[in-house]
MIVEXPA-50251 format. One record per atom (N, C-alpha, C, CB): x negated, y, z negated; residue in one letter. Coordinates in steps of 0.1 Angstrom, whole numbers, padded with zeros to 4 digits, always signed. Glycine has a CB too. Layout:
XYZA/...
***
This chain:
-0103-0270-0156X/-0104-0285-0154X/-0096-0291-0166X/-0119-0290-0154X/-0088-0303-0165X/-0080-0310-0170X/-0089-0320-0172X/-0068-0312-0163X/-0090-0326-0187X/-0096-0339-0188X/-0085-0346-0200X/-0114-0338-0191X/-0083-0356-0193X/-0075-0369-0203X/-0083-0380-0205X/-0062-0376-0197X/-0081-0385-0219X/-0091-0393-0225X/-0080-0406-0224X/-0097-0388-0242X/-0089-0418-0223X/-0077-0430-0219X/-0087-0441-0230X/-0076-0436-0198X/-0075-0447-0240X/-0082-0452-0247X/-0066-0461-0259X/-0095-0439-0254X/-0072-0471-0266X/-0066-0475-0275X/-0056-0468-0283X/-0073-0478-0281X/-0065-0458-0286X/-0061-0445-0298X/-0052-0438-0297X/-0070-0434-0300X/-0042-0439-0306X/-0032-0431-0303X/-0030-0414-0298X/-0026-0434-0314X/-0042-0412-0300X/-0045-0394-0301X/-0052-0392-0285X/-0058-0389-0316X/-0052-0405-0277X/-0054-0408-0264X/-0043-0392-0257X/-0048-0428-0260X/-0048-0388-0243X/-0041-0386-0238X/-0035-0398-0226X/-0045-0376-0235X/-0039-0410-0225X/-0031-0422-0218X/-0035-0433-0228X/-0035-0425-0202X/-0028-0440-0238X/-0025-0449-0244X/-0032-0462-0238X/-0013-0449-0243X/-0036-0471-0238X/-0038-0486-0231X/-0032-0493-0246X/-0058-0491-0224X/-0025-0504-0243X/-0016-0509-0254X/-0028-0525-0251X/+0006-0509-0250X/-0038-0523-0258X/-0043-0538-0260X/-0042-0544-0269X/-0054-0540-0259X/-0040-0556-0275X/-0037-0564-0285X/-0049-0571-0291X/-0028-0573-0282X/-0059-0572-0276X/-0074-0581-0281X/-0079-0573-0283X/-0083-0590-0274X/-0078-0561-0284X/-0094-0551-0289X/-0102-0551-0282X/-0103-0554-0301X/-0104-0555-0270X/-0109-0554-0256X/-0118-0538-0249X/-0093-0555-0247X/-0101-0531-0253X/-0102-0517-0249X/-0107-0509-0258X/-0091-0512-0245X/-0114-0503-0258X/-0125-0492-0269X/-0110-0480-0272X/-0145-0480-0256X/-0113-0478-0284X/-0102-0466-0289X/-0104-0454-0276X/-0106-0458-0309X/-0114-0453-0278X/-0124-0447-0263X/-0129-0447-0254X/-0129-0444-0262X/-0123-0453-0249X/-0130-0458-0234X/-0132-0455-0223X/-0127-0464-0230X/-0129-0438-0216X/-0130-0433-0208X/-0123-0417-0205X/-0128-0443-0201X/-0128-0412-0197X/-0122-0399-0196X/-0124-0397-0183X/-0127-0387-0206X/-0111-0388-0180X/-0103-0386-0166X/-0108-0372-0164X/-0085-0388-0166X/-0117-0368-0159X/-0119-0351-0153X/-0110-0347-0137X/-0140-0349-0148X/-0097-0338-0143X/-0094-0334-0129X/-0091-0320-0125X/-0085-0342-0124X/-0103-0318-0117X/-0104-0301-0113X/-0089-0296-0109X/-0116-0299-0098X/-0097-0277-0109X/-0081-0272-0102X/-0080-0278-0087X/-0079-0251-0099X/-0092-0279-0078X/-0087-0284-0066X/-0083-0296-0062X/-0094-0283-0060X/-0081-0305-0076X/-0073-0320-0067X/-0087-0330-0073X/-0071-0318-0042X/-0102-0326-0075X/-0112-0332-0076X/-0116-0344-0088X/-0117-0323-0075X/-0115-0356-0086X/-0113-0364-0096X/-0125-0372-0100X/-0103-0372-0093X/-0130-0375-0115X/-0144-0379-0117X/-0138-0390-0129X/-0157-0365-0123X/-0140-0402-0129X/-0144-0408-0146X/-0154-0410-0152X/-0141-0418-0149X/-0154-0413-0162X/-0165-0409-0173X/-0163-0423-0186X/-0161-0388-0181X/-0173-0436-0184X/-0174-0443-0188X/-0176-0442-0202X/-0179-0447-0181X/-0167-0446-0217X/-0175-0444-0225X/-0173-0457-0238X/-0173-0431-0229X/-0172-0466-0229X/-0165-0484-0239X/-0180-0489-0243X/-0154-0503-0225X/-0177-0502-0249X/-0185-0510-0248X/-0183-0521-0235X/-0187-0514-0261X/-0172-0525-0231X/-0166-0537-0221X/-0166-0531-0211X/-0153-0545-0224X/-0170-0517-0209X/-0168-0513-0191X/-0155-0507-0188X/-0169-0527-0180X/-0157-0501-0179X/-0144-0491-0168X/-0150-0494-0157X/-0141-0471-0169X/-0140-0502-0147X/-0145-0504-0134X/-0142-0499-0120X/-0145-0514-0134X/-0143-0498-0111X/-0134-0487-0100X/-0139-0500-0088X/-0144-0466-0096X/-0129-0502-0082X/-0124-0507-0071X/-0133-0523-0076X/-0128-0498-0056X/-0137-0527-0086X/-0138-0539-0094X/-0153-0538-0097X/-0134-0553-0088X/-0161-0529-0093X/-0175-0525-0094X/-0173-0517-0106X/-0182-0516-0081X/-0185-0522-0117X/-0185-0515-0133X/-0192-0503-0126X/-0195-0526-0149X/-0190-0495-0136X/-0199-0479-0135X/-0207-0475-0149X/-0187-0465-0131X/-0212-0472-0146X/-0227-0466-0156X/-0212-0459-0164X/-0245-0451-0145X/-0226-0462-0175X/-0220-0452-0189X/-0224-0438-0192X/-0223-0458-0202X/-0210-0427-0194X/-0213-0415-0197X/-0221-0410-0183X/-0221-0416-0212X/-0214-0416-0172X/-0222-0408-0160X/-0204-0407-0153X/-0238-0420-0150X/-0206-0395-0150X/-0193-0390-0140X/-0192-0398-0126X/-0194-0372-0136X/-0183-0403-0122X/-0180-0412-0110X/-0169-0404-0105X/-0177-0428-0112X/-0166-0400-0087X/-0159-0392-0084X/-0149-0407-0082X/-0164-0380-0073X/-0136-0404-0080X/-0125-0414-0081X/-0112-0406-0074X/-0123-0418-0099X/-0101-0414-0065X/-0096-0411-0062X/-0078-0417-0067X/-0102-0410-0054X/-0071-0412-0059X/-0055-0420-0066X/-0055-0433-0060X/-0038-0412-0063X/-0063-0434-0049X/-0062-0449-0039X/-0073-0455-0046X/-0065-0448-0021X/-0081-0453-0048X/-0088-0463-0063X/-0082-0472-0074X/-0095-0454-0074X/-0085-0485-0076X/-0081-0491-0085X/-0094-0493-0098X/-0074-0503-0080X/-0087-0486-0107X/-0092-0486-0123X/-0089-0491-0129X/-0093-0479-0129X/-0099-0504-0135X/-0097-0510-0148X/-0103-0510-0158X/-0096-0518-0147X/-0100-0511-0174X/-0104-0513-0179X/-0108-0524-0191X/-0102-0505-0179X/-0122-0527-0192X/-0127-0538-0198X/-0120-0553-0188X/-0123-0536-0216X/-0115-0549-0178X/-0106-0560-0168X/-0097-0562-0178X/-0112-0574-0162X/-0090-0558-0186X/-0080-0559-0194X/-0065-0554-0187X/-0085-0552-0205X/-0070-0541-0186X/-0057-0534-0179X/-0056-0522-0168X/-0052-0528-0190X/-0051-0519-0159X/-0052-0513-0151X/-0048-0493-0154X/-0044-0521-0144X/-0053-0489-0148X/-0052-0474-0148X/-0038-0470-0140X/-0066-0468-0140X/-0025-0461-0145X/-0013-0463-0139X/-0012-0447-0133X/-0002-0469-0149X/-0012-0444-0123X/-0021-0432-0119X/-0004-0424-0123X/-0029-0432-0100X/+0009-0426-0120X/+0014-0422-0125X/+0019-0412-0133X/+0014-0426-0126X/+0002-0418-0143X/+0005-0407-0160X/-0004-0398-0155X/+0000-0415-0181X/-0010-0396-0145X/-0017-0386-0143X/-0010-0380-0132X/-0030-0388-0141X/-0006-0365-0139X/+0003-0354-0127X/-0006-0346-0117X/+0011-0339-0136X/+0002-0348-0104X/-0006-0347-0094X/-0008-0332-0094X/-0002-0354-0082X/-0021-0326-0086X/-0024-0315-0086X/-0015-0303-0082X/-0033-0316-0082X/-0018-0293-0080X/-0009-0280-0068X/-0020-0278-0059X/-0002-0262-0075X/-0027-0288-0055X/-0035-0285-0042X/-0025-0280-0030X/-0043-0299-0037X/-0019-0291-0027X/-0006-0283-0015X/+0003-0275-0019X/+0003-0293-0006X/+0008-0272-0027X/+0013-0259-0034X/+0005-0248-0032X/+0013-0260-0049X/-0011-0251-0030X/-0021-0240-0027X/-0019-0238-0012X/-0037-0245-0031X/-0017-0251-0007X/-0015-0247+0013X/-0008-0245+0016X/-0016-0253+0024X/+0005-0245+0007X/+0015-0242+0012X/+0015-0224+0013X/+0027-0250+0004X/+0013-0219+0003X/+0011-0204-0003X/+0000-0198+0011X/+0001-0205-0024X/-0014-0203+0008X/-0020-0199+0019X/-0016-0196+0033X/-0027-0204+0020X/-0010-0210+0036X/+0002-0211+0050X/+0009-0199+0053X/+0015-0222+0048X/+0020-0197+0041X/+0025-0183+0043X/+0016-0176+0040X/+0034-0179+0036X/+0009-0167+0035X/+0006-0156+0038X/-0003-0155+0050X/+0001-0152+0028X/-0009-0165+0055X/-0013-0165+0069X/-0003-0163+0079X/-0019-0178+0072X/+0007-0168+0078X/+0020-0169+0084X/+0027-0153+0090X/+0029-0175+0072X/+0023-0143+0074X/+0030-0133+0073X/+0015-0122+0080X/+0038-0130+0056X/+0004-0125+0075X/-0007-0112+0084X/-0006-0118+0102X/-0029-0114+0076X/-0005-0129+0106X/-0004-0131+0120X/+0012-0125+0123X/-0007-0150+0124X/+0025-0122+0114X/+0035-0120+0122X/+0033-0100+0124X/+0049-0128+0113X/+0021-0098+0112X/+0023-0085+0111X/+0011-0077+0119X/+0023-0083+0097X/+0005-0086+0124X/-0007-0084+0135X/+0002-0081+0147X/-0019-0099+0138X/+0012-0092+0150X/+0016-0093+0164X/+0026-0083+0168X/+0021-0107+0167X/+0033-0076+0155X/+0043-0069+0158X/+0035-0055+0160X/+0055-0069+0146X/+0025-0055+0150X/+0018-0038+0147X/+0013-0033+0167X/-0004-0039+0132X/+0002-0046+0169X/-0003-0049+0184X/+0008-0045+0194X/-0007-0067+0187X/+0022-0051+0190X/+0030-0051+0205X/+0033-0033+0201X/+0049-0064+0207X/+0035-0027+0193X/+0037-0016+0184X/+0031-0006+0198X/+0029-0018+0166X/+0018-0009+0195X/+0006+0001+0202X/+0006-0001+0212X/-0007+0001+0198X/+0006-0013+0221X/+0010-0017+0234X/+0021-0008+0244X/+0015-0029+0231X/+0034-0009+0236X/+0042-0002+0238X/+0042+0013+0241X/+0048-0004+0229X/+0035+0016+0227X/+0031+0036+0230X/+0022+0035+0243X/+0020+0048+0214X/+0011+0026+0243X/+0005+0034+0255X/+0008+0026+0271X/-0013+0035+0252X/+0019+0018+0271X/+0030+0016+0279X/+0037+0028+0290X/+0039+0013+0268X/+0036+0038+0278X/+0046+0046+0282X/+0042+0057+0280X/+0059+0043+0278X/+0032+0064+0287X/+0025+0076+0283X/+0034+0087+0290X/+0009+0075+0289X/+0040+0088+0299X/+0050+0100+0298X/+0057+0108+0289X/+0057+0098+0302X/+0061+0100+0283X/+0069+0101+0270X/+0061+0112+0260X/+0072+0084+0262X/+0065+0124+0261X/+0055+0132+0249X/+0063+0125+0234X/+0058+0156+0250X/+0057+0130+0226X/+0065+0128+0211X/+0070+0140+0207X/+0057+0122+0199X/+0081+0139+0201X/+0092+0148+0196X/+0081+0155+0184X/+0107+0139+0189X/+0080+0173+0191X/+0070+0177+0178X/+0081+0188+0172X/+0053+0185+0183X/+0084+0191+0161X/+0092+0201+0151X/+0082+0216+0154X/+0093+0195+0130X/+0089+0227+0158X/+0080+0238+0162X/+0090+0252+0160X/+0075+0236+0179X/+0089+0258+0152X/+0092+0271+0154X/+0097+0280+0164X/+0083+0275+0151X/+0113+0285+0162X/+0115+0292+0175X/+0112+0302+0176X/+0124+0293+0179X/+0101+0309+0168X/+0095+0324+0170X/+0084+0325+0172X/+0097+0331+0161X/+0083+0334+0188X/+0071+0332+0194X/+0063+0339+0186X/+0069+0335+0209X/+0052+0335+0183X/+0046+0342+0175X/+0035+0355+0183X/+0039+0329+0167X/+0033+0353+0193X/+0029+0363+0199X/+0037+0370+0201X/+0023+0362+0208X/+0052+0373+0205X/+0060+0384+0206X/+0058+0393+0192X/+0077+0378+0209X/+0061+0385+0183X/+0060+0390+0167X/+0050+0401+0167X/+0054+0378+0155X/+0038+0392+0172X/+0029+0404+0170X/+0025+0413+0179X/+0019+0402+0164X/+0031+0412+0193X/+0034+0428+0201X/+0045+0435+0196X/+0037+0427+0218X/+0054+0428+0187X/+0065+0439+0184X/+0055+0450+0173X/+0082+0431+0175X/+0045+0442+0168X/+0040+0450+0152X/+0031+0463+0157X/+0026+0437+0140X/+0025+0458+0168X/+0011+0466+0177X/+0023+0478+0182X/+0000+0453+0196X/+0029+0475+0186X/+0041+0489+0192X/+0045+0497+0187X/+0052+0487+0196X/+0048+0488+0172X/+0057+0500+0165X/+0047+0507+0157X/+0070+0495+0155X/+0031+0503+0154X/+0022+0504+0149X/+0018+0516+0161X/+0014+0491+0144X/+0016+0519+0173X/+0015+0527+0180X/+0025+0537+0179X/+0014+0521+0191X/+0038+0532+0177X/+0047+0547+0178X/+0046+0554+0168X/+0062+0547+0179X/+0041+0548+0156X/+0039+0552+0145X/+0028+0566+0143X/+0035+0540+0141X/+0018+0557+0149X/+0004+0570+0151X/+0005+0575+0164X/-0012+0564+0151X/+0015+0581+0171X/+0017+0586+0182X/+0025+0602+0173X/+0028+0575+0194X/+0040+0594+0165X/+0046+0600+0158X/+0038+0612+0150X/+0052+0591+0150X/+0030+0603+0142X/+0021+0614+0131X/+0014+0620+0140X/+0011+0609+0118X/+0004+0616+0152X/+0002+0625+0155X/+0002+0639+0160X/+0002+0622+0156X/+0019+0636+0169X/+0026+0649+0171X/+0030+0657+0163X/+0036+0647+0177X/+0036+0647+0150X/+0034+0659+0137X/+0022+0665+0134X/+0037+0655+0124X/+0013+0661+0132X/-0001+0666+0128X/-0002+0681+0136X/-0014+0653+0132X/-0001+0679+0152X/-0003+0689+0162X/+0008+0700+0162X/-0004+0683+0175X/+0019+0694+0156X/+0030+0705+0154X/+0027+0717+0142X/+0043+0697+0151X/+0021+0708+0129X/+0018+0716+0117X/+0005+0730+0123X/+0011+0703+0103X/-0007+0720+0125X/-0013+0731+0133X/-0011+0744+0143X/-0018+0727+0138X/-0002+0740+0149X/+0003+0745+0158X/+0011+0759+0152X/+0011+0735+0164X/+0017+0753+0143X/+0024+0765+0134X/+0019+0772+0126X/+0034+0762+0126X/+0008+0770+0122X/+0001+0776+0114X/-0009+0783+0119X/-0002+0769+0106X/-0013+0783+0134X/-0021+0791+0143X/-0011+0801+0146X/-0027+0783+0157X/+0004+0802+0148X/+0011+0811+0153X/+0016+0819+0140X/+0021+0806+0163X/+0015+0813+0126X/+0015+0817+0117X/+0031+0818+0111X/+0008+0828+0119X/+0037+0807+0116X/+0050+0801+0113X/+0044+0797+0100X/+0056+0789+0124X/+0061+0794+0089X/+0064+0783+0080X/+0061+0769+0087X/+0079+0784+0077X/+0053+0765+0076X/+0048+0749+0081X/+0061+0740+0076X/+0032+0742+0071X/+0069+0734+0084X/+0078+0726+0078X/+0076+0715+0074X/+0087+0724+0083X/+0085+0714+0060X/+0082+0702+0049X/+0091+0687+0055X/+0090+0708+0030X/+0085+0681+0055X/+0089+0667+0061X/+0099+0662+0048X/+0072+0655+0063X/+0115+0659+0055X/+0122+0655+0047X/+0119+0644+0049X/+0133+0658+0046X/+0123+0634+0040X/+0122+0615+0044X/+0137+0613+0048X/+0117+0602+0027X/+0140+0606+0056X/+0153+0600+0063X/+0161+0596+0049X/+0151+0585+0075X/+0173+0597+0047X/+0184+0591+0038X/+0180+0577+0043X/+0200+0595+0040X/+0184+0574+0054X/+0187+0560+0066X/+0175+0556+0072X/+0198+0564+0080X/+0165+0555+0065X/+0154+0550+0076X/+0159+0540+0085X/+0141+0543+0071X/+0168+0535+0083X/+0170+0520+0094X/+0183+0523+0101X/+0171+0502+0086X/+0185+0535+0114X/+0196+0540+0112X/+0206+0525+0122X/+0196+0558+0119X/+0216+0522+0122X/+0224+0513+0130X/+0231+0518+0144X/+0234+0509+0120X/+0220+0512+0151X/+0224+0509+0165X/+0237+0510+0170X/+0221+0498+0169X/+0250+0499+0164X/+0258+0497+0166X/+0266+0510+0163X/+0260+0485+0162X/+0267+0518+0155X/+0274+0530+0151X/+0268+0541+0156X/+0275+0531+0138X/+0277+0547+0168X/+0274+0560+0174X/+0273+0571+0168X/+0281+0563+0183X/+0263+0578+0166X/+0259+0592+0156X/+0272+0602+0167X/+0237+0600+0157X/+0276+0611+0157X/+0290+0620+0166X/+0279+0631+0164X/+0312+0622+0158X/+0279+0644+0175X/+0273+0654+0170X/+0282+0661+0158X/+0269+0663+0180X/+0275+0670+0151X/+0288+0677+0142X/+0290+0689+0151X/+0286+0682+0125X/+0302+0692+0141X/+0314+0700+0149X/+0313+0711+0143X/+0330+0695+0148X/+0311+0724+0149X/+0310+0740+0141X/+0322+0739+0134X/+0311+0754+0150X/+0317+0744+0119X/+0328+0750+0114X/+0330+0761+0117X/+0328+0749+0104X/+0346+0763+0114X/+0352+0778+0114X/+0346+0789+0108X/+0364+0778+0109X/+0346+0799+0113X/+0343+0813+0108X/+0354+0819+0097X/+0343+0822+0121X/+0354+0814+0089X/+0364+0821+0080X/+0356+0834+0071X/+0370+0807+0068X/+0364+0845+0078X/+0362+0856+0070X/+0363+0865+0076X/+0351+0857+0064X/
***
């Protein structure tokens, strides 16, 4: 709240320039809220009057800019020196942002409207081009040839060792991963030299 003191006194916040001494160094005070809300506050001996009706002393009177204020009927109140509020500065601000949640309501609304408008339309989903079940029948297969493999070895070692054969020692491949693309040649006898 803003309050200006209106009085003789130079230390006034509004000056009254009286010559008869009429006007109290102190004679009244101007209360004006943040919202625009305006009160005076009688404090002379000769009166402050509003629309020519005196008002009690030291009692707040609400008062507007279309009010005429005088004091001690000496001199008039010049509304002027009192800066008007940012009440509509306040509606203007509210305005907009009211402005901007209703433009952002109507776009979001037509937004959703739209999608279910048009329910055919699947949405574009990002997915992996590896079936993941192939993956893992390739793993179960080779995981089967695998113990098929040792098996038959297992039955071969036995086997040799019931007929009382050398058990053969399992080399490991140079090439475990041999390449498809390159045709194995059989080898070729060498010569008998001798």
């Amino acid at each position: 709240m803003k309050t200006y003191s209106i009085g003789r006194d130079l230390n006034c916040g509004i000056v009254i320039n009286d010559s008869t001494d009429v006007v109290s160094r102190r004679h009244a005070l101007l209360n004006v809220t943040s919202t625009g809300k305006m009160t005076i506050i009688d404090q002379s001996t000769n009166g402050t009057y509003v629309n020519g009706i005196r008002i009690s002393q030291n009692v707040p009177v609400p008062v507007t800019r279309k009010d005429t204020i005088s004091f001690a009927h000496v001199a008039k109140l010049d509304w002027s020196l009192i800066p008007k509020s940012n009440v509509y500065m306040r509606y203007v601000l509210l305005g907009v942002v009211a402005l901007l949640v209703a433009t952002g309501a109507f776009f979001g609304i037509k937004a959703i409207m739209e999608r279910q408008a048009s329910p055919d339309e699947t949405p574009v989903v990002a997915t992996d081009t590896v079936d993941l079940n192939k993956v893992r029948e390739e793993i179960r297969d080779s995981l089967r040839q695998a113990a098929i493999a040792d098996s038959l070895r297992r039955d071969s070692i036995e086997k040799a060792k019931e007929e009382g054969k050398p058990v053969p020692v399992p080399v490991p491949d140079p090439d475990p991963d041999p390449k498809p693309d390159k045709p194995v040649e059989p080898e070729k006898p060498k010569p008998d030299v001798g």
